[in-house]
C-alpha positions in Angstrom: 116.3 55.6 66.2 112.8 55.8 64.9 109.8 56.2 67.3 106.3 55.9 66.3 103.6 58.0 68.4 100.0 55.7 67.6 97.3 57.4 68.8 93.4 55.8 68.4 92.9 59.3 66.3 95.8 61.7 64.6 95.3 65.6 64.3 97.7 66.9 62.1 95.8 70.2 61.6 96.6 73.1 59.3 93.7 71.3 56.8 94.8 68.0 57.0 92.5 65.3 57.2 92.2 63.6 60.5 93.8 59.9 60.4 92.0 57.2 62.2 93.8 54.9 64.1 96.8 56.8 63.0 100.5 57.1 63.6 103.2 59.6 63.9 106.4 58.7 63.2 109.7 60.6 64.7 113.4 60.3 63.5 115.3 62.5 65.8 114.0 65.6 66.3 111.7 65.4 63.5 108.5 64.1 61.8 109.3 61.1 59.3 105.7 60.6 58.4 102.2 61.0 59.5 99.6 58.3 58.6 97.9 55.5 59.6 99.5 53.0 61.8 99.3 49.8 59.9 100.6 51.5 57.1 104.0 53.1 58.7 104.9 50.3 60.9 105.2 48.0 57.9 108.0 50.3 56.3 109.3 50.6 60.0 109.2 47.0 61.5 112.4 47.9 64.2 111.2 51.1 65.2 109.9 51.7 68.8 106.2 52.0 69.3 104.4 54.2 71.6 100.5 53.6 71.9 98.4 55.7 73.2 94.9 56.4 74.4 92.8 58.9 72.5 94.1 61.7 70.2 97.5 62.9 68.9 97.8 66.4 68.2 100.0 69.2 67.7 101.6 70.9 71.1 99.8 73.3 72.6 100.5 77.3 72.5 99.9 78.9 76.0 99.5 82.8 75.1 100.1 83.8 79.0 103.4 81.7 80.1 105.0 84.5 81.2 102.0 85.9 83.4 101.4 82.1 84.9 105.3 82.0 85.8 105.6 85.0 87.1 102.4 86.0 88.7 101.2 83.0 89.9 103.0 80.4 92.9 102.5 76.4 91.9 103.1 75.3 95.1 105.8 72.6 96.0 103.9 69.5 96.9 105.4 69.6 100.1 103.8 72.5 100.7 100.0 71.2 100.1 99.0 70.9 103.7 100.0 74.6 104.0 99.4 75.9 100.6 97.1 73.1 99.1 98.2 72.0 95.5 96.6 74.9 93.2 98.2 77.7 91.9 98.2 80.6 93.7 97.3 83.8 91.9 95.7 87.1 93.0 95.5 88.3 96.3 96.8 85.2 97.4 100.1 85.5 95.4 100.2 88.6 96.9 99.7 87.8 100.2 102.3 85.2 99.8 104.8 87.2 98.6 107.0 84.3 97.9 110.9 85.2 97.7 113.1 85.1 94.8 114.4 81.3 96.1 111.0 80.4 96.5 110.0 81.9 93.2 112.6 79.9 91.3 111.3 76.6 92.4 107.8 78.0 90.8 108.6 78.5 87.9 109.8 75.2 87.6 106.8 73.3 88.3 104.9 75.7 86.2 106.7 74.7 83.5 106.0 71.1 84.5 102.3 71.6 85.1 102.4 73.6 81.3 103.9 70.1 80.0 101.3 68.2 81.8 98.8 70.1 79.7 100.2 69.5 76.3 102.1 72.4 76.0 105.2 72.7 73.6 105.3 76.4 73.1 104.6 79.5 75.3 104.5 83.4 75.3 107.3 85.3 77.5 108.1 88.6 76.0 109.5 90.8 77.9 110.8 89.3 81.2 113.3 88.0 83.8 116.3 86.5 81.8 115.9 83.2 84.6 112.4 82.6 83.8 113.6 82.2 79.8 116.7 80.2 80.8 114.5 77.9 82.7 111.7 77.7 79.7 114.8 77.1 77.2 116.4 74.5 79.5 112.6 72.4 79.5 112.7 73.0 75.6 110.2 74.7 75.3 109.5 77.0 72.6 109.1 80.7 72.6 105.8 81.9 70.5 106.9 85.1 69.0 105.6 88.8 69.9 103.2 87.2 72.7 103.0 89.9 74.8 101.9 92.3 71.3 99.4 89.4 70.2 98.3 87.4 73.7 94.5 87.9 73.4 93.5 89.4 77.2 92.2 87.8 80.0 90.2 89.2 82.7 90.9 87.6 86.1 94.3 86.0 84.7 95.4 82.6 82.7 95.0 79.3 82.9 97.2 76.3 82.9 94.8 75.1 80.1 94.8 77.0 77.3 91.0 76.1 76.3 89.5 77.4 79.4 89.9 80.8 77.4 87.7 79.7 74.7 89.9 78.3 72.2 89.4 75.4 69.6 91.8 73.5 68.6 93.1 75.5 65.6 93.0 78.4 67.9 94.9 76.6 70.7 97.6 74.5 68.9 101.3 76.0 68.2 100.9 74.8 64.2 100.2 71.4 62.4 102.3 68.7 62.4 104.5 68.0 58.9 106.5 65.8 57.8 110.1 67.6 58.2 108.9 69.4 60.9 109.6 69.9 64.7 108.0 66.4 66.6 106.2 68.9 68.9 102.9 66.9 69.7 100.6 65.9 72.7 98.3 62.8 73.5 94.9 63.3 75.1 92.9 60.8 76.3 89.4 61.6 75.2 87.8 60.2 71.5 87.8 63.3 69.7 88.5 67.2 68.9 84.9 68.0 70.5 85.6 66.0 73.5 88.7 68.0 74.0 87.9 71.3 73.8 84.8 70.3 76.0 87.0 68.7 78.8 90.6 70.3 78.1 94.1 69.7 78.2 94.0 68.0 81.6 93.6 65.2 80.0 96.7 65.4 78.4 98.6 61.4 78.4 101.9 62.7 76.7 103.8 65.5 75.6 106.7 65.6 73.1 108.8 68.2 72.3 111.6 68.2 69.5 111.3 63.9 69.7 111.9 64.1 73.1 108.8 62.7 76.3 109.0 65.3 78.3 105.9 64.4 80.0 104.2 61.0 80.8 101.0 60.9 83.0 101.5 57.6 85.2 
């Protein structure tokens, strides 16, 4: 079945030109063709459509997913009134010293929270072989030799990849191509500079290999 992702603005990146009131449409696992909407929903007229506020772009790349599963506690929402709702890194991890149980169920609303931000692909390296079964059962994808090429941090990651300073170039996994993975994210703001500005909270949609991982209600 083809699905078509129409955003009010399309990123591919990797030099491509930006398409207005574009479209990205996905057979599968795959991109069938990137352009604007009008355009490939008239080859397409029974394909599903997917609007969306904003701008499409590739996935994101978060350089430190090893360090934000691993080192830091997202709190279970249950947990809010005693932990409030934002990660807990630092001497706070440390003081909560959370057990390997309570660990588990961490990691998997980090990896959530990382698709809430736009992310399709993140750095492990070295690490515990159930943190990279649960990244590899979300679908996400593994950016190689993170832990050589991770650029540091000082007081530890973010969720958002572009609270370290990153454009867009800098920030996204790769551009989008026809034949390629459909890795891409939606953010609701009008363009690349009011992304980078206000981040990848603003993130409306993930998709990773075709699939919507991640739908902000």
């Amino acid at each position: 079945m083809l699905t078509i992702h129409a955003a009010d603005l399309v990123l591919p990146g990797g030099g491509q030109e930006p398409v207005p009131g574009g479209a990205v449409v996905v057979r599968g696992t795959e991109i069938a063709a990137i352009g604007p909407y009008e355009e490939v929903a008239a080859d397409r007229p029974d394909a599903r459509v997917r609007r969306w506020p904003g701008v499409l772009t590739p996935g994101l790349r978060q350089w430190h997913g090893l360090w934000l599963l691993t080192r830091v506690y997202h709190p279970d929402p249950r947990e809010a009134d005693e932990l409030g709702t934002a990660p807990l890194s630092g001497p706070a991890f440390a003081a909560l010293a959370p057990d390997t149980a309570r660990m588990a169920g961490s990691v998997r609303r980090g990896i959530q929270r990382m698709l809430a931000h736009g992310t399709t692909h993140v750095g492990l390296g070295p690490g515990p072989s159930e943190v990279r079964q649960a990244v590899a059962r979300a679908g996400l994808r593994e950016v190689p030799k993170a832990h050589v090429l991770a650029p540091p941090v000082g007081d530890g990651p973010d969720l958002d990849p572009f609270v370290e300073g990153h454009d867009l170039p800098g920030t996204a996994h790769g551009p989008l191509t026809v034949g390629g993975l459909a890795d891409l994210a939606v953010f609701d703001v009008a363009d690349e500079a009011g992304l980078v500005a206000r981040g990848a909270s603003t993130c409306v949609a993930t998709v990773l290999g075709g699939r919507l991982l991640y739908r902000a209600r």
